[in-house]
C-alpha positions in Angstrom: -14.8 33.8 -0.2 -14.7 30.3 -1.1 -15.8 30.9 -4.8 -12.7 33.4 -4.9 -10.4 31.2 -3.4 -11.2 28.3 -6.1 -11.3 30.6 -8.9 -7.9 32.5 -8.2 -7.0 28.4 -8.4 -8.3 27.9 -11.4 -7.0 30.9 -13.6 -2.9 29.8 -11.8 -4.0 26.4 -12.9 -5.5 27.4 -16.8 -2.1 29.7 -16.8 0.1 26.3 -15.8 -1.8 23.9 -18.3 -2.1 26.5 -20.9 1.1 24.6 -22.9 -1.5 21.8 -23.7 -4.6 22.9 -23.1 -4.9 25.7 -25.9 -8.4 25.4 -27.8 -10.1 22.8 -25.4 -13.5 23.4 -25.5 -15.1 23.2 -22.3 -17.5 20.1 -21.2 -21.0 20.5 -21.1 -22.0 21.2 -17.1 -23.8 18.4 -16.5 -23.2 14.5 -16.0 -25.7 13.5 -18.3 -24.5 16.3 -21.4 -20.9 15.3 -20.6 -22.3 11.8 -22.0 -24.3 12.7 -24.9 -21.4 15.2 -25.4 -18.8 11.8 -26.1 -21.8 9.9 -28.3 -23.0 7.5 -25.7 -26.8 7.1 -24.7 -27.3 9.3 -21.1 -30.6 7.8 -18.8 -31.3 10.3 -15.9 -33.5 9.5 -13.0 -34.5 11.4 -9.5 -34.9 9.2 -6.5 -36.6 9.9 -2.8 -34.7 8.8 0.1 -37.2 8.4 3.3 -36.1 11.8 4.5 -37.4 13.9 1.7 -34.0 14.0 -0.6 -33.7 13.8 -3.7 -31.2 12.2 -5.6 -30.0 12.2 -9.0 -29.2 9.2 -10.9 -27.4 9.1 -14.3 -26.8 6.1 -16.3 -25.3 4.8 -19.2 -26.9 1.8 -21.0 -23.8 -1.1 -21.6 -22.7 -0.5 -25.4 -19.8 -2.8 -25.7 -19.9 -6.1 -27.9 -20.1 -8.0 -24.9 -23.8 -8.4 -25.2 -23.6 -11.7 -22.6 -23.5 -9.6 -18.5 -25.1 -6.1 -18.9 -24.1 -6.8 -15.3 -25.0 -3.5 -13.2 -22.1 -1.3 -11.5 -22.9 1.2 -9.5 -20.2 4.2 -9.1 -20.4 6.6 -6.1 -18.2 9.8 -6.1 -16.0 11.0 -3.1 -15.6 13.9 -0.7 -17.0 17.0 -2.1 -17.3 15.4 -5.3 -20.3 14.4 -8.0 -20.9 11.7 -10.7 -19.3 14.2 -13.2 -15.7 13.4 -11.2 -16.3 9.6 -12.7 -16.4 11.3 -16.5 -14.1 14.4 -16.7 -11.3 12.8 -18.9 -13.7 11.6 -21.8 -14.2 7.7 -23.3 -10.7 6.9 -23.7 -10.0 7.1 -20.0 -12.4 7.1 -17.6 -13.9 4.1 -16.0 -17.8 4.4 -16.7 -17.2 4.8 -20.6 -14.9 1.6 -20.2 -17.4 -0.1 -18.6 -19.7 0.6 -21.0 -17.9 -0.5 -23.4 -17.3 -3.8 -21.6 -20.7 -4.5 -21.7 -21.5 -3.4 -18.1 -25.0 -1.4 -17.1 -23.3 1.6 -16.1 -25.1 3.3 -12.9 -23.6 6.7 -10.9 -24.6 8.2 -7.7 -25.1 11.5 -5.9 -25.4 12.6 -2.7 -27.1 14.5 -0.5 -26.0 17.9 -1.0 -23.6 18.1 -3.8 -25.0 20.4 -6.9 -27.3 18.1 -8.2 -29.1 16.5 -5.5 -30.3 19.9 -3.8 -33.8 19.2 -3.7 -36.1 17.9 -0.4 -39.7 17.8 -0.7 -40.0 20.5 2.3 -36.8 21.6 2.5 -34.8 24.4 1.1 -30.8 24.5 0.8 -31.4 28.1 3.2 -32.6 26.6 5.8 -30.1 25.0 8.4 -31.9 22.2 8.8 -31.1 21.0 5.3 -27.7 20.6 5.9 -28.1 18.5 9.1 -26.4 15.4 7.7 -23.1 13.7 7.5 -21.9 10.3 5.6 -23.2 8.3 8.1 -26.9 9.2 6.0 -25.3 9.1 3.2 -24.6 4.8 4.0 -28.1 4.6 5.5 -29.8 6.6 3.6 -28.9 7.6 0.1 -27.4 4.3 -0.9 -29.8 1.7 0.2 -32.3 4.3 -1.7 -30.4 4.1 -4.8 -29.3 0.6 -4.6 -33.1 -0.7 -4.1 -34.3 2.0 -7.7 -31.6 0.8 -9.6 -32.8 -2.7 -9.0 -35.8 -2.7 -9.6 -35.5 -0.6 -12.7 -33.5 -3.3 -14.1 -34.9 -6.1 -12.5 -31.7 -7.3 -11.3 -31.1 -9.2 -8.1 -27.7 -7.6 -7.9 -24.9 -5.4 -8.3 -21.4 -4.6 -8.3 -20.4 -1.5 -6.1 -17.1 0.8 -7.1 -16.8 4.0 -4.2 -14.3 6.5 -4.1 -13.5 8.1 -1.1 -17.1 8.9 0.9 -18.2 6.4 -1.3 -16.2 4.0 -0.4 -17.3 5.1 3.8 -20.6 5.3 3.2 -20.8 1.1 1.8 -19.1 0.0 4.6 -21.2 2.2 6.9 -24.4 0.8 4.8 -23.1 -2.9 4.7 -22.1 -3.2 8.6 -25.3 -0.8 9.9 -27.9 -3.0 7.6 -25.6 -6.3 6.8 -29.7 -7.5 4.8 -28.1 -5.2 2.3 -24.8 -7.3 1.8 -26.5 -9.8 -0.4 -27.4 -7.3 -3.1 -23.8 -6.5 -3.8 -22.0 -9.0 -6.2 -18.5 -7.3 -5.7 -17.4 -4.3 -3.2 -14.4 -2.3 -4.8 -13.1 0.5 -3.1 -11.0 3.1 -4.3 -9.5 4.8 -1.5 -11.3 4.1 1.1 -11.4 6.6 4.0 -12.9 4.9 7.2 -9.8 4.8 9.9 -7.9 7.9 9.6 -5.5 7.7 12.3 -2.3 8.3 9.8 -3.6 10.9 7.9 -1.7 13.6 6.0 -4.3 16.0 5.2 -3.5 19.8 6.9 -6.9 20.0 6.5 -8.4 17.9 8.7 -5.0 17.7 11.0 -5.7 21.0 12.0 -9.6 20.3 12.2 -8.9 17.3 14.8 -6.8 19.7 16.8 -9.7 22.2 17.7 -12.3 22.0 20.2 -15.0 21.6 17.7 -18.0 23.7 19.2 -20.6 25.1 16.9 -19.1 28.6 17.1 -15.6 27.2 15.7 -17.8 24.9 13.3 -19.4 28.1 11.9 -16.0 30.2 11.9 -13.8 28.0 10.3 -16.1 25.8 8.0 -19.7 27.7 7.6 -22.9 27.4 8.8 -24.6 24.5 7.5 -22.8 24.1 3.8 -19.2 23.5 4.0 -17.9 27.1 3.1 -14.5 27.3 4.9 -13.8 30.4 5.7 -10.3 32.2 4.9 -8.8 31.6 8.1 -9.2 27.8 8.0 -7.7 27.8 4.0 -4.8 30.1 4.9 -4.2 27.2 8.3 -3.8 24.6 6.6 -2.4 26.4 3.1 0.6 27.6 5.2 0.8 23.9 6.0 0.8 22.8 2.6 2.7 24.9 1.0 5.5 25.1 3.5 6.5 21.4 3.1 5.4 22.0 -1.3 6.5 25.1 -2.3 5.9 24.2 -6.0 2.3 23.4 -5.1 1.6 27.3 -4.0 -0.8 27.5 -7.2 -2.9 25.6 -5.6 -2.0 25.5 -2.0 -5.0 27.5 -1.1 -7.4 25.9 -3.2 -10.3 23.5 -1.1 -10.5 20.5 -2.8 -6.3 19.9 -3.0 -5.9 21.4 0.2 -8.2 18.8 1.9 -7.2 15.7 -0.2 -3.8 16.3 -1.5 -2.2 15.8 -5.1 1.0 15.2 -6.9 2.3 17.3 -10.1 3.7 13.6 -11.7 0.4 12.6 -11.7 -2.2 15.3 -11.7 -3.5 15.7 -15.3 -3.3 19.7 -15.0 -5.0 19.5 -18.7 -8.2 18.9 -16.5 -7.6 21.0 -13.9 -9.8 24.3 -15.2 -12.7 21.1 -15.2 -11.8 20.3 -11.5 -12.4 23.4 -10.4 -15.6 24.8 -12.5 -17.0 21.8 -10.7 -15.6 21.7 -7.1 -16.5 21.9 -4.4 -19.6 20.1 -5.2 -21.1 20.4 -2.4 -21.4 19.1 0.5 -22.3 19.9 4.9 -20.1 21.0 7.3 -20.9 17.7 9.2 -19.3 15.4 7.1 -16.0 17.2 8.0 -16.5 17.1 11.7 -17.3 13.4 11.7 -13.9 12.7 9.7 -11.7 15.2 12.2 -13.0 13.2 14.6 -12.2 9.9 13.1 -8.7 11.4 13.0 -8.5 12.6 16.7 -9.9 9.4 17.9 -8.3 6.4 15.5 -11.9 4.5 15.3 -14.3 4.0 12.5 -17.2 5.4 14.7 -20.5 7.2 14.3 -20.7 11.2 15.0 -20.0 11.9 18.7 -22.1 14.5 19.4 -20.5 15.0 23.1 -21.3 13.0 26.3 -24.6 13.9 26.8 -25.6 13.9 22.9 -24.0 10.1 22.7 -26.1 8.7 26.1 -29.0 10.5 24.9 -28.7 9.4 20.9 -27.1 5.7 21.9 -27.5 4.8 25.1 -23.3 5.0 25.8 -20.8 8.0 26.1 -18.9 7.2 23.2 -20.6 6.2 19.7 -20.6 3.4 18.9 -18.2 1.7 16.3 -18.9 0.3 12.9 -19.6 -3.4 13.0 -17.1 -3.6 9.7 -17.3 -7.8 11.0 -20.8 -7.8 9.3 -19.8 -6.7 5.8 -20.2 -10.1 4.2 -20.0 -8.7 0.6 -16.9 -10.0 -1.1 -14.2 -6.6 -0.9 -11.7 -5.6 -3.2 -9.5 -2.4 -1.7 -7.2 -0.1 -4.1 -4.8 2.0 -2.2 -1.9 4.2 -2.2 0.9 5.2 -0.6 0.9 9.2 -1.4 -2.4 9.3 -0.4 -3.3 11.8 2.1 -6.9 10.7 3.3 -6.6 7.2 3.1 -3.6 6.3 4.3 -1.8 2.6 3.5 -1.4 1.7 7.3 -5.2 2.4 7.9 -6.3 0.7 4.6 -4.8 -2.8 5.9 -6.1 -1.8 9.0 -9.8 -1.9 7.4 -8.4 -5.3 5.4 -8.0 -7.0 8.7 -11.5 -6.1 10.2 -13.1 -7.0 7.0 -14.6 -11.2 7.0 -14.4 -10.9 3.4 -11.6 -9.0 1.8 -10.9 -10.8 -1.7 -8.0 -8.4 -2.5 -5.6 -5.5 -1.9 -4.2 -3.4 -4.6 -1.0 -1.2 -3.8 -0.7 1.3 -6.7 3.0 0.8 -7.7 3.6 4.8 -8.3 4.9 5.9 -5.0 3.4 9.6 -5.8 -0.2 8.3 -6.6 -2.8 10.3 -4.6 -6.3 10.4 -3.5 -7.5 11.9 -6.5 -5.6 10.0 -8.8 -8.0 6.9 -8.8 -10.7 9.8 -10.7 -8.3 12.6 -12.3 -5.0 10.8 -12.6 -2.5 10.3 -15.6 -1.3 7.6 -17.3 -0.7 4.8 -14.1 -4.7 5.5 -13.1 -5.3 3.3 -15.9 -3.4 0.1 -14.1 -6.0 0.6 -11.2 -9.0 0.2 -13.4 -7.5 -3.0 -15.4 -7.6 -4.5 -12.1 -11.4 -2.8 -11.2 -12.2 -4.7 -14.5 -10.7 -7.4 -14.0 -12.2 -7.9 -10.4 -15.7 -6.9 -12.1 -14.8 -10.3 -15.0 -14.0 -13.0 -12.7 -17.1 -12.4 -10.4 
């Protein structure tokens, strides 16, 4: 159902962008042929995380005239996402290419789950058990497994760090769970940063932190183990959206919008028939349960898994909270006000609990949304003159 739902979306969308997208050839499918595919040297490598994942890497060597850093930054994709999201809109304006061509060692991340980190040395994606993970693994986990190979296949001490989204949750989930990690990381910039959800506008999880979330409703709304939502959940919180947008209904229904939100000023809809031949990536029904509960509960927590699950698993009946008072790295936050997962209230919330938050960037477009800092027009570009310079001065 899901793949129907997202590709109804994307033949409305191809019909709405057809205007200026008429004889776009499509992008090769993969991170590392989207590179080659723009002229730029493409490095792939596959990492093991302690669990048995395996993750993909991709990488693009600095090409710039700036021959004097080669500084490494590490980019980490967002909900449902994959390192392709960083390189959809091609040299001229997205963030890796610029990087490279600042001089900077260009490193990208994947998680658990998504399309291409699907492999576990005695796992299959079948089996259940594969899909028992949230972004709480993903922080200690997937990055500290990533962070510690890119380091030592450069032979650098250290790194700057630029998340989006669950990338941006699962650093501070890493830097406050195993603050040893802290001193690895030059600079911290996060792109909206979901970690306290307490304002958000998403239908979709609204109406996920309103159930009783037992695994039968887990299964019936969102799927099994993969996060499949099922019609009933879409139509929910479509009826949500598209009640309040009704010039959105093209896309009301479609996962990745419906979840995170978008405006029509911004959204490059050029890009859209991209979007959706990659997304949903991928990812487990878990991660979705942990962030409905962040918005039912106002905390930046780890997964309550009931009374009994939390004495048993912590030693308390409620999980405990992320020590965000240990994240020592030097943070940099970029925020909006229209978006719907990362709210502005909560952002400065996570500002204040941070020891060392160096800055706070407000996009000035009152309509910018969460998918705007990857898959935005023309003001997306402001946000990643300051991610550079942030990335100069340090």
């Amino acid at each position: 159902m899901l793949r129907i739902v997202v590709l109804t979306s994307a033949l409305l969308c191809v019909f709405l962008a057809s205007a200026g997208a008429q004889n776009v050839p499509p992008l090769p499918p993969t991170p590392t042929e989207i590179i080659r595919h723009h002229g730029y040297v493409a490095e792939e490598y596959s990492v093991t995380t302690p669990d048995g994942y395996v993750l993909k890497l991709n990488r693009i060597p600095p090409c710039g005239n700036d021959t004097a850093s080669h500084q490494i930054v590490f980019l980490q994709h967002g909900i449902l996402g994959s390192s392709a999201d960083f390189l959809l809109q091609g040299p001229q304006k997205s963030l890796p290419f610029q990087l490279a061509e600042s001089g900077y060692d260009v490193w990208m991340g994947n998680f658990r789950g998504n399309v291409y980190s699907r492999k576990h040395n005695t796992l299959s994606t079948r089996e259940r058990k594969f899909w028992d993970f949230e972004w709480h693994e993903m922080g200690v986990m997937d990055l500290p497994t990533m962070v510690d190979y890119v380091l030592s296949v450069t032979g650098e001490r250290k790194l700057h760090f630029v998340g989006h989204s669950t990338g941006a949750t699962a650093v501070f989930v890493l830097l406050s769970m195993r603050p040893e990690y802290n001193k690895y990381f030059r600079t911290v910039q996060a792109l909206a940063p979901v970690t306290f959800m307490k304002n958000v506008r998403s239908p979709f999880f609204k109406t996920l932190s309103r159930m009783t979330l037992t695994t039968e409703v887990v299964s019936d709304y969102l799927g099994h183990s993969q996060f499949v939502p099922s019609q009933r959940m879409l139509d929910l919180g479509g009826r949500m959206l598209c009640k309040d947008h009704a010039t959105t209904q093209s896309l009301c229904l479609n996962t990745l919008f419906l979840v995170a939100g978008f405006d029509s000023d911004q959204l490059n809809k050029t890009l859209l028939p991209e979007i959706f031949s990659r997304h949903p990536a991928g990812a487990s029904v878990y991660e979705f349960v942990h962030y409905a509960q962040e918005v039912k509960n106002g905390n930046f927590a780890q997964y309550d898994h009931g009374t009994v699950g939390n004495l048993k698993r912590y030693g308390s009946t409620n999980p405990p909270s992320y020590e965000l008072n240990k994240v020592a790295a030097p943070v940099t936050l970029h925020y909006a006000q229209n978006d719907w997962l990362a709210s502005v209230d909560d952002v400065e919330r996570l500002a204040q609990k941070l020891p060392n938050c160096t800055g706070k960037y407000l996009v000035s477009s009152s309509k910018f949304s969460h998918y705007d800092f990857v898959w935005g027009a023309d003001v997306k570009q402001q946000v990643y003159d300051k991610v550079l310079k942030v990335l100069n001065k340090a």
